[in-house]
N, C-alpha and C positions, 0 to 999 in steps of 0.2 A: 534484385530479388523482389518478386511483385506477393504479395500477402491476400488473402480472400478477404472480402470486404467483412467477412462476421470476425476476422483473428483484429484486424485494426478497431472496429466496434470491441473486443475485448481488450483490445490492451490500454484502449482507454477509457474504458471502465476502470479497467484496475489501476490507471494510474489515478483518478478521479480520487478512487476510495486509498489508497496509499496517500496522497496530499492532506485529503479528510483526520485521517486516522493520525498524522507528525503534528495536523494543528489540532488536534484533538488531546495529542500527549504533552503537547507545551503550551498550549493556550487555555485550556480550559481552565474554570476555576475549582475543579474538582483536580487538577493535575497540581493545581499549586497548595492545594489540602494536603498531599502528600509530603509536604516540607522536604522537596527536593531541592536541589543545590541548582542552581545555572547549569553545569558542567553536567549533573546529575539528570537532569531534562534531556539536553540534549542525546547525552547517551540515550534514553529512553526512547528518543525519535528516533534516533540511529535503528534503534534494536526495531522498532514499530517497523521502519521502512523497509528492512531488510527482510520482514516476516512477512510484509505485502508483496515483496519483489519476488519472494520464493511463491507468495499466491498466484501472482498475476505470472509468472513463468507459467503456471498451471492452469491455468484460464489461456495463455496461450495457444499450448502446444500440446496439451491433452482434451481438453474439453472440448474442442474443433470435432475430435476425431470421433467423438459420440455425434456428431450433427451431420455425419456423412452417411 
């Protein structure tokens, strides 16, 4: 399954900004402000990554289709 060269430019963009945004939720010092837990963090990454996977599914497989 061969991909157009702009859906691989988007999929890793969105994977770019999905990495960005888990070290964003567990690294920052404004994430440790929050007085979250360990376990509590990483759910929070969990939840981040999965809100970017649903992004970047759509950066995929819809946005293409406006550039045709």
């Amino acid at each position: 399954m061969s991909f157009p060269p702009r859906v691989i430019v988007a999929m890793i963009v969105a994977a770019v900004l999905a990495g960005l945004a888990v070290v964003a939720a567990t690294r920052l010092p404004y994430g440790r402000d929050l007085s979250l837990t360990r376990p509590q963090r990483r759910h929070l990454a969990a939840v981040v990554a999965a809100v970017f996977a649903l992004l970047s599914a759509w950066i995929v497989y819809v946005l293409p289709a406006y550039w045709d």
